[in-house]
C-alpha positions, 0 to 999 in steps of 0.5 A: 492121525486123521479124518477124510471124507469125500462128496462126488456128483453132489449137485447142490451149490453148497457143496462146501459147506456140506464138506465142511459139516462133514469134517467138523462132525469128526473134528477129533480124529484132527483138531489141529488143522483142516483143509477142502478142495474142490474142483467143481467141473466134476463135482468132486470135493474133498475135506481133511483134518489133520492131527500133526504127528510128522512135519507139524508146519503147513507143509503137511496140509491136506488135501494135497496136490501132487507136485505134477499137480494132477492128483489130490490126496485125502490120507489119514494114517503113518508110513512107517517106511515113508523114508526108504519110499522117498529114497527109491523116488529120488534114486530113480528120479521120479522125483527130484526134491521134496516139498516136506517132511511128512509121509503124506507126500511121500505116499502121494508122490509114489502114488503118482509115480506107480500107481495104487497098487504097486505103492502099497504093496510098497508101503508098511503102514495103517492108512486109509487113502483117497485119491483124485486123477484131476486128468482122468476123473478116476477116484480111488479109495485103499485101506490098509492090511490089516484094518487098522483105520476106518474108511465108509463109502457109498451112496446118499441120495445119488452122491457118491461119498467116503469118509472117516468116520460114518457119522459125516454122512448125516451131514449130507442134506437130505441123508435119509439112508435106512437102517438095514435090516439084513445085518442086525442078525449079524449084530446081535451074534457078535456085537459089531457089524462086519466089513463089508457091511455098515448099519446104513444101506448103500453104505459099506465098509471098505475090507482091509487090503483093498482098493475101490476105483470109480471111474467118471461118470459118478453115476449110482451103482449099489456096489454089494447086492446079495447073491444068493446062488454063490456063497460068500458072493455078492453081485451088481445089477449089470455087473462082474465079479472081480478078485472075489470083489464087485465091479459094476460099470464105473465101480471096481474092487482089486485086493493087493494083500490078502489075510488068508492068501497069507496065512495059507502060504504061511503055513505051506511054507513054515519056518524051518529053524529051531523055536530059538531062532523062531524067537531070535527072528520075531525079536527082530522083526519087531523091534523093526517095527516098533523102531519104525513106529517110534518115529514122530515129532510129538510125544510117544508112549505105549500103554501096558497092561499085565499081559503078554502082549503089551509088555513084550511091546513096551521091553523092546521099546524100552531096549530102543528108545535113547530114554525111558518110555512113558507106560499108561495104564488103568486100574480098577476098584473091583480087584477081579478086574484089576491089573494095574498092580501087576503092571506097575511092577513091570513097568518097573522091572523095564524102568519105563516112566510109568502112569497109572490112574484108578478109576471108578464106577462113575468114571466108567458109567459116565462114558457109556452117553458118549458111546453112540457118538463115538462109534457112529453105529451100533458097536458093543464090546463093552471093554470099549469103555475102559478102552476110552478112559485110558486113552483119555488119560494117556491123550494128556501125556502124549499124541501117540500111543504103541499098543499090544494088540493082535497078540492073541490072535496071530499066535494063538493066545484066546482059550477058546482055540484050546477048546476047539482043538480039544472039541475036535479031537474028540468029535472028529474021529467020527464022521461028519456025514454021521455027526450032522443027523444025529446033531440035527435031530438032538437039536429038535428034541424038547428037553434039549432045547430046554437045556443050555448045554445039551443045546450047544452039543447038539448044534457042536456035533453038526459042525464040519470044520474048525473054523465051523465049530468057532462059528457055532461056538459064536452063535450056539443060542437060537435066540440071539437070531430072533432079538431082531424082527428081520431075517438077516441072510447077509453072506459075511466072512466065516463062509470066505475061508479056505477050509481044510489047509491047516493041519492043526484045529487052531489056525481056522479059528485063529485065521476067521479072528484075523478076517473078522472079529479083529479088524470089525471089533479089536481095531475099531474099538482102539481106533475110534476110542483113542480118536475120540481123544485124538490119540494116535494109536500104533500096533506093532503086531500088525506090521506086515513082516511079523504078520507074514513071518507069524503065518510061518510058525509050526504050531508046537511053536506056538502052544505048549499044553494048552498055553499059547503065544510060546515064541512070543513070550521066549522073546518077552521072558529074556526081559521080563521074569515069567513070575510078573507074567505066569499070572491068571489073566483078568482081561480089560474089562468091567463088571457090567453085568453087576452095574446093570442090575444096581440103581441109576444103570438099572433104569437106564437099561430099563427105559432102553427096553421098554416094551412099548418103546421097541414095539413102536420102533419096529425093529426088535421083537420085544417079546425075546428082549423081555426074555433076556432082560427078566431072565438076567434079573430074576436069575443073573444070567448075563448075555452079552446080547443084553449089551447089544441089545442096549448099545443099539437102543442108545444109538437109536436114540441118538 
């Protein structure tokens, strides 16, 4: 795994030594070597980190030169099938020998050879890529499908920019990028900040599946300004809109894999033998893709937790692997939230060489300064705090890590799909052109307004889909738009799904997560936790076959009851007895709220949002944090807003 960033146009003779700031600022996503190349006719440089995890020799380093020597690469991620690529190049002669034995190459020559697109429509992997045309000037950023690693881009002070990590950009001299305002709303609903949007004007998030080309002339184009006459849309002075993407004069968007596009051919196109044979075809699709993800020339593991999920990943690893597996995991004091135990008996079950570390409350409250510098903008799943100390502990054992993650998600695991089937079979049998007035009308009502649950009802009735009512469910409480002083009107990807496709009520939901809150909060949390460790992490579920073939699957397959992820545990329960597995689900988390209200966490928070403090600042209204904070005080009633409130107060500090 690795870092890159990119500066073009920046006309300052220390061009370099700005490079340099920028890649050292995440010298953890690769502390074992870095590279900067340059080509100073265009103003165009280029830095890498490196974490080596395939062709540890310098034959890896990046940037690299095609071996035409036309185009330069900037690459952080894995090609699982970087083999199969280099086989077709050597077949058809596009190329006639390799340099290495690293991906990097691969990719790059592929690159050179096909192009961006058909390349990575080529390509299984997690990879963000920057790529430079020495002949033409053209740059091209891509970002895998799914989401799995990081890439910024936009611009500082009329430099065109990119990197790994969103923290590079304050390298920049003179970066004085504003706070924008119009995604704080956004924020304080769901405690991240979605693609395309970064916590910085003029500075986004490249969306999963994705290809960005500017073209020289570097000059300054603001990529995403609102539309507010197309929903979901966005504009460019003087410019089009291209594949649902913006081009401006010299910057242009093209998706070469699409989530939704997906999932609606999935579904219009489903799997059509027995559940069995669901479960025989998804066995072997992931034991492909664990086999793949295996691959590398340090030491590998896989974390594991009492889940369906993790353990389905580490069984069939361990049905692979020539050994046994090294299993990592956490456990806590507090036995409500303590898996380790139940996991410690799977791991032996499955034979695995298992580590388990126990940690306390000083180990969890320790990482919470570290948070601002790890995430680089305001970020507040707080299960990004165990998250961090079990790579920290799996980092000392090995450099790769296989994970669980995408479970949920692509095989309908979250109880909350379960409620918006059974919400919605209640309230779909009337219409919605009667449900949405008299919703409206509840709403208004003052001892509706008053009351938690009449609240949430009132504002339910009006939903008109699904994946409608998810949204709602997200942002049932008026205040959480009022934590902020700014009116956030931003269009983001709730309002981009196709509505009205699926026959069940499960697939919007399970859909809007895959386009949202997994790639804007699941991945990023295990991206920047592990990395902050220099952890590789792979994700076995996300690989493209067993994305697609999920898509596929009726829905009986999926759910019995109110039980979801069927298929996948048919093929889990062939290894792993459903008695270790058929347990309450605890989740990886911790008990903040508890925390929050006891001694050292108490002033912490307390100092955060001093009324004064946030008056001064201006962003927040300090009155309706004062709401949140001495309501939660005085009765325990926990919002994670007041988490989000806290994690952005701490950014702001820092």
């Amino acid at each position: 795994m690795c870092g890159i960033a990119g500066l073009v146009n920046y006309r300052k003779s220390n061009r370099e030594e700005i490079m340099r700031a920028m890649i050292d600022r995440m010298i953890y996503r690769g502390p074992d070597a870095s590279g900067i190349w340059a080509d100073t006719n265009r103003d165009v440089v280029f830095g890498h980190r490196r974490l080596s995890i395939r062709d540890l020799s310098a034959n890896g380093a990046q940037p690299m030169l095609s071996a035409s020597g036309r185009y330069v690469i900037a690459y952080n991620g894995e090609i699982y099938n970087a083999d199969e690529v280099a086989d077709r190049l050597l077949a058809v002669g596009k190329v006639t020998a390799f340099r290495s034995t690293c991906d990097t190459e691969v990719l790059l020559e592929a690159i050179a050879a096909y192009g961006m697109k058909e390349t990575l429509q080529q390509c299984k992997g997690m990879f963000a890529i920057a790529v430079y045309d020495r002949e033409t000037g053209r740059i091209q950023l891509a970002r895998d499908r799914v989401g799995e690693k990081p890439l910024y881009y936009g611009f500082v002070n009329g430099a065109f920019t990119f990197a790994s990590d969103i923290g590079c950009f304050t390298q920049i001299e003179g970066f004085n990028n504003e706070i924008n305002r119009e995604v704080l709303d956004v924020y304080f609903i769901h405690g991240y900040i979605p693609a395309p949007y970064s916590i910085y004007k003029d500075i986004y998030k490249l969306e999963a599946g994705t290809i960005l080309t500017i073209e020289a002339p570097y000059e300054y184009c603001n990529p995403l300004v609102k539309d507010d006459t197309r929903l979901g849309g966005y504009a460019v002075s003087g410019g089009m809109q291209v594949d649902g993407h913006v081009a401006g004069s010299n910057i242009s968007f093209e998706t070469y894999w699409s989530m939704k596009e997906t999932a609606i051919h999935g579904q219009e196109n489903q799997f059509k033998g027995s559940r069995q044979e669901a479960a025989d075809e998804l066995e072997r699709l992931l034991k492909a893709a664990i086999k793949g993800q295996m691959v590398a020339d340090v030491p590998l593991g896989a974390f594991l937790s009492a889940g369906i999920d993790s353990s389905t990943i580490v069984s069939l690893m361990q049905d692979i692997a020539p050994g046994k597996v090294k299993s990592f995991t956490i456990g806590m004091e507090d036995p409500k939230y303590n898996e380790a135990e139940v996991a410690k008996e799977i791991a032996a079950h499955l034979g695995t060489e298992h580590t388990e570390m126990y940690i306390t409350d000083a180990d969890a409250k320790a990482v919470i300064p570290k948070i601002p510098t790890i995430f680089g903008e305001p970020f507040a799943d707080s299960s990004q705090i165990p998250t961090y100390l079990v790579s920290k502990m799996t980092r000392e054992h090995v450099t790769v890590s296989l994970s669980g993650d995408g479970g949920d998600e692509l095989f309908c695991g979250y109880n909350s799909y379960a409620s918006i089937r059974r919400i919605w079979g209640k309230m779909n049998s009337t219409p919605y052109a009667i449900r949405k007035p008299v919703g409206a009308l509840a709403s208004k009502m003052p001892f509706v307004q008053h009351n938690d649950i009449l609240r949430v009802k009132s504002s339910l009735l009006q939903a008109k889909s699904p994946a409608h009512l998810h949204m709602i469910e997200a942002e049932y409480d008026q205040r959480f738009r009022k934590i902020a002083l700014a009116d956030g009107h931003i269009s983001y990807k709730h309002t981009q799904l196709y509505e009205g496709s699926f026959a069940d009520a499960s697939h919007d939901p399970m859909l809007m997560d895959m386009l949202m809150y997994h790639p804007d909060d699941i991945l990023v949390k295990v991206d920047r936790t592990a990395m902050a460790v220099s952890l590789e992490s792979r994700v076995p579920m996300l690989d493209r076959d067993v994305v697609e073939f999920a898509w596929t699957l009726p829905f009986e397959y999926l759910v019995d009851g109110n039980v979801g992820k069927q298929v996948l545990r048919d093929v889990l329960y062939r290894r792993v007895p459903n008695e270790l597995l058929d347990r309450p689900k605890k989740g990886f988390s911790i008990p903040i709220d508890k925390w929050l209200r006891e001694g050292e966490l108490r002033s912490w928070a307390e100092e955060l949002l001093d009324e004064n403090k946030i008056r001064q600042q201006g962003f927040l209204d300090a009155a309706v944090v004062k709401d949140f904070w001495d309501d939660f005080v005085q009765t325990g009633n926990w919002k994670p807003q007041i988490w989000y409130m806290l994690m952005f107060q701490q950014w702001m500090e820092k």
